[in-house]
C-alpha positions in Angstrom: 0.0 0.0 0.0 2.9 2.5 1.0 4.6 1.5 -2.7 1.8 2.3 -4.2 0.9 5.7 -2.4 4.4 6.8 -2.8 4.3 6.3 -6.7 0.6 8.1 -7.0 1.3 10.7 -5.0 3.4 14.2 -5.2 2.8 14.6 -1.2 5.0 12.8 1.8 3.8 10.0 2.9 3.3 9.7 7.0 3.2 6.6 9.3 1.5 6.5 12.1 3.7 3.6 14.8 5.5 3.6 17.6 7.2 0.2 16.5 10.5 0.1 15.2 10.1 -3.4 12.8 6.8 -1.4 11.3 8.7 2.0 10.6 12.2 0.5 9.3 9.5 -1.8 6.4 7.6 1.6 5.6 10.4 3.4 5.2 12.3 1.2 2.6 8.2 0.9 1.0 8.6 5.2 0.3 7.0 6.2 3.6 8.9 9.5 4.4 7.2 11.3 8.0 7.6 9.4 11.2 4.3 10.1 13.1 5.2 8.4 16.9 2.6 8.9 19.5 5.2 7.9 21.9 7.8 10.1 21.2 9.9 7.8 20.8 9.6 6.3 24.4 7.9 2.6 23.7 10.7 1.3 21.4 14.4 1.5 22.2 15.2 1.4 18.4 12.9 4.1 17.1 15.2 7.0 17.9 18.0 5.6 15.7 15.8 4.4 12.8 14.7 8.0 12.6 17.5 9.2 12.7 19.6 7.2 10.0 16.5 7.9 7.9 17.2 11.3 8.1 13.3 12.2 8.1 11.0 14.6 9.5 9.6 13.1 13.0 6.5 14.2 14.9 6.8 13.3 18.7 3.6 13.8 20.5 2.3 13.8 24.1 0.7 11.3 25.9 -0.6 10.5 29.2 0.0 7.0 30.1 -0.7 4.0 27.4 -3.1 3.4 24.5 -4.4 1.3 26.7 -5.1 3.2 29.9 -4.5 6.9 28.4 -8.2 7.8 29.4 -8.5 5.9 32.3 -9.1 9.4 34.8 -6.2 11.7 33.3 -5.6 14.5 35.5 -3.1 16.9 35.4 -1.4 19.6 38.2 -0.8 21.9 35.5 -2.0 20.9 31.8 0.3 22.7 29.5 3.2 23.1 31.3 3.3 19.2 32.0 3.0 19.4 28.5 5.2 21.4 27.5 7.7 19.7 29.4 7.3 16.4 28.7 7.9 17.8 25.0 10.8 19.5 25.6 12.3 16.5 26.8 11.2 14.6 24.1 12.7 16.9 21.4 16.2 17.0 23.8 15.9 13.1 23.4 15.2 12.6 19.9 18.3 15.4 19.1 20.7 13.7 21.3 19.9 10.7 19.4 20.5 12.0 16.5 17.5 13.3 14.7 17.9 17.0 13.5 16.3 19.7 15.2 15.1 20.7 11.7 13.2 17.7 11.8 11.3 17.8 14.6 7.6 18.6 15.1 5.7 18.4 18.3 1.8 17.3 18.9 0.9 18.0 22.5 -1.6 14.7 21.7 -5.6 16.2 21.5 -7.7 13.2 23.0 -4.7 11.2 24.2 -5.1 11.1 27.9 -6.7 14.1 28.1 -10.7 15.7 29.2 -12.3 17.1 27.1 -12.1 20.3 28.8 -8.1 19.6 28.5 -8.1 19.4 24.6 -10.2 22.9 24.6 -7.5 24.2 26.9 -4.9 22.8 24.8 -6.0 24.3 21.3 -7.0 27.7 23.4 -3.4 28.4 25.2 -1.6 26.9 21.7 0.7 29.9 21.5 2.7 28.6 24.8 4.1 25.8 22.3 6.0 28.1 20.3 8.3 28.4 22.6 9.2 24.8 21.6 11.1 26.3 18.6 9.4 23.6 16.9 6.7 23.3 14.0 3.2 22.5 16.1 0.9 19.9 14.9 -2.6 19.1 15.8 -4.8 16.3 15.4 -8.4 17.2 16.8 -10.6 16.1 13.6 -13.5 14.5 14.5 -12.3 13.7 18.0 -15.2 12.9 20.8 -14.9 16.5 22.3 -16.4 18.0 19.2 -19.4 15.4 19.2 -19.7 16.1 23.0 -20.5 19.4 22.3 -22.6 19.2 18.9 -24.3 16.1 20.1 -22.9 14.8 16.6 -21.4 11.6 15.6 -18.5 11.4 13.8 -19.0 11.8 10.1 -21.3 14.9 11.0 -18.4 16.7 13.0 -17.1 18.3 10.1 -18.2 22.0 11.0 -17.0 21.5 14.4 -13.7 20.4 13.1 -12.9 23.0 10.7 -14.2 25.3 14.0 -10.9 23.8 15.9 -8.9 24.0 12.9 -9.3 27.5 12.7 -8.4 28.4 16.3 -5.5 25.9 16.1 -3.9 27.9 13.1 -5.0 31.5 14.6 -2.8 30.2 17.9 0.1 28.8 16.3 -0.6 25.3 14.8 2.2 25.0 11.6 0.0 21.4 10.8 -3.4 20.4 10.9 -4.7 16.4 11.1 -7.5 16.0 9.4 -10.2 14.1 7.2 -11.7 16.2 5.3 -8.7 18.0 3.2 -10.9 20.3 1.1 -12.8 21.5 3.8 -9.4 22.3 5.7 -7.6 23.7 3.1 -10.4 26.5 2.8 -10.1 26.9 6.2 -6.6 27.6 6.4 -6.5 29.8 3.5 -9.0 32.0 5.1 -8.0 31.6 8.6 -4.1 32.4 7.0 -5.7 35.8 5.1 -7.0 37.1 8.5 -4.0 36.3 10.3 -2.2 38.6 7.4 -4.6 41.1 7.2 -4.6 41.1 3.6 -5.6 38.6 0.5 -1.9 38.2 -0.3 -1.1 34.8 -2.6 -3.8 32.7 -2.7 
């Protein structure tokens, strides 16, 4: 499937593991973004596979496991437990080798956080920036929105496109999402305003 992506498409293509075995096979298949919701903490090999690709990798925060992440997260101080566990993360993945150029962070919307956390997370995004990192942020369709709107998933797209705009307006670089049209007018506009001018469209 990676093969086959990388030969149709003119865009990177990203994989989404925290296994070592998975991400050496995708990247000799064309895969080209390491997307590690672990930060590189559940494999031992990860770090160095990364960063003998020579790829861009996106370390993200989590609270706990896959499997227990939402098992009662709580939190002293949400974004600067955060912030910190990123900053260590980015001071791991450089000592192992990966360039700082490279790096993105994801402070990990729905990953052993409330739902009152992720709203806090995309509200106070600005405080990543001092990360010196490009931000990414992954909120599409995530429960939070249907909370809110009482929607399920396929009918969260306004509320997504709602949460990509705040994102960008606070400092998001990247946006995860799945609906690409919708979000691509939504960053064009959102990226006008932010200008204050129609600029190159």
């Amino acid at each position: 499937m990676i093969e086959t992506l990388g030969k149709e498409l003119s865009v990177p293509v990203s994989i989404d593991t925290y296994k070592s075995k998975v991400t050496r096979e995708a990247l000799k298949a064309g895969a080209s973004v390491i997307n590690d919701i672990s930060a590189l903490r559940f494999d031992p090999d990860m770090a160095s596979i990364a960063a003998e690709a020579g790829v861009p990798v996106i370390l993200m925060h989590m609270k706990g496991t896959p499997g227990n992440m939402q098992d009662n997260p709580t939190y002293d101080d949400l974004i600067t437990e955060i912030l910190n566990f990123l900053k260590d993360a980015v001071t791991r993945a450089v000592k192992a080798g990966i360039r700082k150029d490279l790096i993105m962070v994801d402070p990990g919307i729905g990953f052993g956080k409330t739902f009152d956390d992720n709203l806090k997370i995309i509200k106070e995004l600005s405080r990543f920036g001092s990360l010196q990192s490009p931000i990414l942020l992954g909120s599409s369709n995530k429960a939070f929105i249907g909370h809110i709107l009482n929607k399920e998933a396929h009918e969260r797209n306004t509320g997504t496109m709602a949460t990509v705009a705040a994102a960008i307006m606070n400092g998001a670089h990247i946006v995860r999402v799945h609906n690409v049209k919708m979000a691509v007018e939504t960053a064009k506009m959102v990226d006008a305003i932010k200008r204050g001018s129609v600029g190159n469209t």
